[in-house]
MITI-496685 format. One record per residue (C-alpha): residue number from 0; residue in one letter; x, y, z. Coordinates in Angstrom, 2 decimals. Example, Ala and Ser with C-alpha at 12.3 -4.5 7.8 and 13.67 -1.06 7.14 Angstrom:
// MITI-496685
(node 0, "A", (12.30, -4.50, 7.80)) (node 1, "S", (13.67, -1.06, 7.14)) 
This chain:
// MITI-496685
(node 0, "X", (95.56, 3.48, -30.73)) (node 1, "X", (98.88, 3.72, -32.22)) (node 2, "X", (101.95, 6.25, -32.20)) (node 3, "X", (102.59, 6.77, -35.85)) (node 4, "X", (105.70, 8.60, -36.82)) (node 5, "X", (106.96, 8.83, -40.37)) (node 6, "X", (110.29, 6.93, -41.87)) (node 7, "X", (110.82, 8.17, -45.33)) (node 8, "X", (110.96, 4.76, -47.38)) (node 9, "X", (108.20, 3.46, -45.02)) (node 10, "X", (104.62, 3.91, -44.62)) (node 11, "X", (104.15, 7.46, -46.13)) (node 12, "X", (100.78, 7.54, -44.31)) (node 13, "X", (102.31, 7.80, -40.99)) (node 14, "X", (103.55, 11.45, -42.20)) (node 15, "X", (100.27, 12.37, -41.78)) (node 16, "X", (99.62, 12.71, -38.42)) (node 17, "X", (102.70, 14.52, -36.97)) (node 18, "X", (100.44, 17.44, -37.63)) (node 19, "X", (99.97, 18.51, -34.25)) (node 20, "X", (103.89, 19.16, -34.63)) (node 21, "X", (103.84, 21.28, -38.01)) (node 22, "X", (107.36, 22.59, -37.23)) (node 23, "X", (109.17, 19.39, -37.18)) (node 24, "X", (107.00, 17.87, -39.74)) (node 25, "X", (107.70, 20.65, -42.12)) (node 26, "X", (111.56, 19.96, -41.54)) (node 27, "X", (110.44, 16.05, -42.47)) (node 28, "X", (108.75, 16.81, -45.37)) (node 29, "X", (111.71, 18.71, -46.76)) (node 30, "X", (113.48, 15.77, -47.14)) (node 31, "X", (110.12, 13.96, -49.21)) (node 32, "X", (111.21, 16.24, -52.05)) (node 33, "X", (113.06, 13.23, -53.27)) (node 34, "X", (109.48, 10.85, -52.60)) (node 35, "X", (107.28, 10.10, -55.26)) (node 36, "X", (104.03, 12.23, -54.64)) (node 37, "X", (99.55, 14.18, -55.16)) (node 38, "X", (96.40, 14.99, -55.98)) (node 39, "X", (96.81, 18.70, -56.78)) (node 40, "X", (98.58, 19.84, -60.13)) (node 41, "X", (101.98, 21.26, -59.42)) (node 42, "X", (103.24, 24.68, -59.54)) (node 43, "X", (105.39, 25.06, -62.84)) (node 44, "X", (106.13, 28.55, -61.59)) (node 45, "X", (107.13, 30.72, -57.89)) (node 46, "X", (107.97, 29.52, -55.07)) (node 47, "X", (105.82, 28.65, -52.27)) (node 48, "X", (105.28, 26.93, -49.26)) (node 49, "X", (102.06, 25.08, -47.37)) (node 50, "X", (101.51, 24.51, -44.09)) (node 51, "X", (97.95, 23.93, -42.62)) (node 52, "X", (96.05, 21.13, -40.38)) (node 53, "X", (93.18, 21.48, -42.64)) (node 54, "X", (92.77, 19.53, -45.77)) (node 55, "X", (89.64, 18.23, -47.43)) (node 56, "X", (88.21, 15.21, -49.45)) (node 57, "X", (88.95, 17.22, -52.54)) (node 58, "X", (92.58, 18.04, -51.46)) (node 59, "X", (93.07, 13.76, -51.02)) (node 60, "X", (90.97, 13.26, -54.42)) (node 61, "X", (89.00, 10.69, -52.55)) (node 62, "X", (85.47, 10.86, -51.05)) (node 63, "X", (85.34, 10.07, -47.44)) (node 64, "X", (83.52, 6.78, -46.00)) (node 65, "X", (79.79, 7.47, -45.42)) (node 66, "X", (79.10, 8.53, -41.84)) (node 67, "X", (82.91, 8.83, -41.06)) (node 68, "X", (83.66, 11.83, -38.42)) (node 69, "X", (87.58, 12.91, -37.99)) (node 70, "X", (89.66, 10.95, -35.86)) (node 71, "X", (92.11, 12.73, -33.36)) (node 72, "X", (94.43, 10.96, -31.21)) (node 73, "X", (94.70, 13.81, -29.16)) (node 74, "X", (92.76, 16.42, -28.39)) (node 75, "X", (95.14, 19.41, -29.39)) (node 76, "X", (95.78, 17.53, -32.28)) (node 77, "X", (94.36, 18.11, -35.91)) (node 78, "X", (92.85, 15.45, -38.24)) (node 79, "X", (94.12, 16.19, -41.67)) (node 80, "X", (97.32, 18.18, -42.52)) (node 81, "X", (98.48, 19.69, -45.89)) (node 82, "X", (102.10, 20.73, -46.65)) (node 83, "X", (103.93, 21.71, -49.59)) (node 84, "X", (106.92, 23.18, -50.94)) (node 85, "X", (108.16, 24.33, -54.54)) (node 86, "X", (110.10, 26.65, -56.51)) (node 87, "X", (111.69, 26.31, -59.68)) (node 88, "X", (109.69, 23.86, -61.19)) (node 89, "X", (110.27, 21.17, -58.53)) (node 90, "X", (108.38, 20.26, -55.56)) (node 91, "X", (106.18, 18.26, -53.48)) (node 92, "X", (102.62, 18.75, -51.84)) (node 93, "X", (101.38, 16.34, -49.50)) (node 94, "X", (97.15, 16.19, -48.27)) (node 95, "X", (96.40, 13.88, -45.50)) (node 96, "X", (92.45, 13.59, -43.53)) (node 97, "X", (92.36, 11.08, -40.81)) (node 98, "X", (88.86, 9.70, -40.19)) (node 99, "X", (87.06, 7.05, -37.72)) (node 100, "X", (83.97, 5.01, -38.85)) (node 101, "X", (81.79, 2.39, -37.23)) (node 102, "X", (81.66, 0.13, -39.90)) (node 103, "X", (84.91, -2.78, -40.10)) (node 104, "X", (88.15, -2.57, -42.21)) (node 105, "X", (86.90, -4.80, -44.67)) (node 106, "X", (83.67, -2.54, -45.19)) (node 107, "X", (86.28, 0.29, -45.79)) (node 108, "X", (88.67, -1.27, -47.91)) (node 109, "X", (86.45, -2.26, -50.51)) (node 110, "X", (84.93, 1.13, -51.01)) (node 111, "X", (88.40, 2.78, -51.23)) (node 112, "X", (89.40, 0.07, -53.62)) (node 113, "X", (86.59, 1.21, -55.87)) (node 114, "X", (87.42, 5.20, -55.18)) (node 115, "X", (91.39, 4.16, -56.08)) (node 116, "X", (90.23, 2.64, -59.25)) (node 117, "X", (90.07, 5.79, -60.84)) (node 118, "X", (93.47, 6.29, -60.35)) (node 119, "X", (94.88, 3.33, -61.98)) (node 120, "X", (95.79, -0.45, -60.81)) (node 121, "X", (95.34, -0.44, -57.08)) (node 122, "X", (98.07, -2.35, -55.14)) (node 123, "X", (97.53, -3.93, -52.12)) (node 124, "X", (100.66, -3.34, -49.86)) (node 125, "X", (99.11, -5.52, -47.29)) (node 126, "X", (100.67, -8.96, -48.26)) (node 127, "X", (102.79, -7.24, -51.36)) (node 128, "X", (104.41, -9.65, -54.02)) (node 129, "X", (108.23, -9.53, -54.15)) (node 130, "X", (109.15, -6.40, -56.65)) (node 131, "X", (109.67, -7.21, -60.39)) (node 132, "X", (113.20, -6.98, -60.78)) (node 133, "X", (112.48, -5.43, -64.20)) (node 134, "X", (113.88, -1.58, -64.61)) (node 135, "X", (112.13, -1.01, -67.95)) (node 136, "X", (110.26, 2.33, -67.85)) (node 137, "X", (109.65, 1.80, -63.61)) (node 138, "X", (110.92, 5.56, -62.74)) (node 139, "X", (106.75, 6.52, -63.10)) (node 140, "X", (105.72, 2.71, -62.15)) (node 141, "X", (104.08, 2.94, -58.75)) (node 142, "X", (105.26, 0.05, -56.11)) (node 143, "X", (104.46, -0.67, -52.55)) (node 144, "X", (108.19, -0.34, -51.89)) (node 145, "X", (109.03, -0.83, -48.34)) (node 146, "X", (105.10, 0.81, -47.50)) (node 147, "X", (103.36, -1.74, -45.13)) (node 148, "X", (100.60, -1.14, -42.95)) (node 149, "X", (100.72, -1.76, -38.79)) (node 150, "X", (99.95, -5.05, -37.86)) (node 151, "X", (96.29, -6.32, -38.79)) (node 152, "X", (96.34, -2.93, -41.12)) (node 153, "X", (95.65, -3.00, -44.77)) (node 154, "X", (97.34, -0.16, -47.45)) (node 155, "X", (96.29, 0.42, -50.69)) (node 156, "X", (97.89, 2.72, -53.10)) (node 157, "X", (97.09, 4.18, -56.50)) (node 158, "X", (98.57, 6.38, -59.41)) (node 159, "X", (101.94, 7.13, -60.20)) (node 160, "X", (105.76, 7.33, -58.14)) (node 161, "X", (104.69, 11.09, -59.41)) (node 162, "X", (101.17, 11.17, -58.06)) (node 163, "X", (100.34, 8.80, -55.42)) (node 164, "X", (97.09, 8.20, -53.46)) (node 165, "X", (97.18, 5.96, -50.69)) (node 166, "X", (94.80, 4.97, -48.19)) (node 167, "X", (95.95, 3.09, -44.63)) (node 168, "X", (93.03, 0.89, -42.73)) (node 169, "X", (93.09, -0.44, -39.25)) (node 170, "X", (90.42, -1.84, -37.05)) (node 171, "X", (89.51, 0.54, -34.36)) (node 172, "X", (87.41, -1.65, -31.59)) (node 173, "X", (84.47, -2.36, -33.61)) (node 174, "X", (84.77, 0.19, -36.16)) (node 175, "X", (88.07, 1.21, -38.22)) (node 176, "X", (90.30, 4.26, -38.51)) (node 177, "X", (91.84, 4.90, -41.58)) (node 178, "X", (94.15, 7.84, -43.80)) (node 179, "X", (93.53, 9.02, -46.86)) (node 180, "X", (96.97, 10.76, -48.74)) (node 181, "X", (98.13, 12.18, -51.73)) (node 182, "X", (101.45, 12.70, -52.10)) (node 183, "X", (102.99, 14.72, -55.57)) (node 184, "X", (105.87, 15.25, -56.45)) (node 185, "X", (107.37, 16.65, -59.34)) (node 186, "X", (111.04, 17.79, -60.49)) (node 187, "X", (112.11, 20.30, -63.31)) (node 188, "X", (112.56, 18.76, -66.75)) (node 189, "X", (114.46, 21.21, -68.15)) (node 190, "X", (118.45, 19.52, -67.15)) (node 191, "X", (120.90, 22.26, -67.48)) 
C-alpha cells in the first residue's frame, strides 16, 4: 500500500486521500483554486465552503466497478472526501471515492475508459506523449500535465482544465485499488 500525499502540479488523485486530515487538506485545497477542476455545476452566487469524507458515485460522475467495496488505508480513515470553496463567482469543488476490487487493473481500466468516454477524449497519463507545444485555444484543452500515476499505476483523465474527471489504477495483490475524482474549477468572467 502506498503513502499518497498531494503536490499541486502532480497527481491530483493523491489529494484525495489526505481525508483522514480534513484540516490540513482544506488548507491544500485552498491553494487548487488556481487547478483546473468537477463534476458538480458551480455556484455563480454566495459563498460557501465543503468539507465532508463522504462523497458518492454521483458526486465523481462515474459509476463504481461492479462488486468494488471502499478501500481504507487506515482504519480511522475515510474512503471518499469532498471539499469545496467559492464566493464571488470563482471556486473549486473537488469529489474523490477510493475503492478496492478483486478483479486486475487492466479489468478496471477498460471499464473506466468506457465511463470517461462520456466526458470527452480520454488521455492516458500512463506513458503520456510529449505536450503539443501549440497555445491555440489550450486554456480549456485538458492535458496530463505533470499527472503520472505510481509506479505500475495507470491514470486516465477526461473533460476539460475546467471540469476534470480522473481515475488512478494500481494493482492491489491480486485485485486493484483505484480513485475516482472530479475536480471543477471555475473563475469569474466578469474582469473589472
Amino acid at each position: 500500500m502506498s503513502n499518497t500525499t498531494f503536490v499541486p502540479g502532480r497527481s491530483l488523485v493523491r489529494l484525495c486521500f489526505l481525508s483522514s486530515l480534513l484540516g490540513p487538506l482544506a488548507a491544500s485545497a485552498l491553494s487548487l483554486l488556481s487547478q483546473p477542476c468537477l463534476a458538480q455545476e458551480p455556484e455563480k452566487e454566495g459563498a460557501g465552503v465543503i468539507i465532508s469524507g463522504k462523497a458518492t458515485a454521483q458526486d465523481v460522475g462515474l459509476p463504481i466497478y461492479p462488486n468494488s467495496i471502499p478501500h481504507k488505508d487506515n482504519p480511522d480513515e475515510s474512503s471518499a472526501a469532498r471539499l469545496g470553496l467559492w464566493g464571488g463567482g470563482s471556486g473549486f469543488k473537488l469529489a474523490v471515492v477510493k475503492m478496492e476490487t478483486a478483479n486486475s487493473p487492466e479489468k478496471v481500466a477498460a471499464f473506466y475508459k468506457k465511463a470517461l468516454a462520456r466526458y470527452g477524449k480520454v488521455l492516458d497519463c500512463t506513458n503520456p506523449a510529449p505536450a503539443a507545444t501549440d497555445k491555440e485555444d489550450s486554456s480549456k484543452t485538458l492535458t496530463c500535465g505533470d499527472d503520472k500515476p505510481e509506479k505500475g499505476g495507470m491514470l486516465f483523465k477526461a473533460g476539460t482544465t475546467e471540469k476534470q474527471h480522473i481515475v488512478n489504477i494500481h494493482p492491489n495483490g491480486q485485485g486493484s485499488l483505484y480513485e475516482l475524482v472530479a475536480l471543477g474549477n471555475w473563475a469569474n468572467d466578469n474582469k473589472k
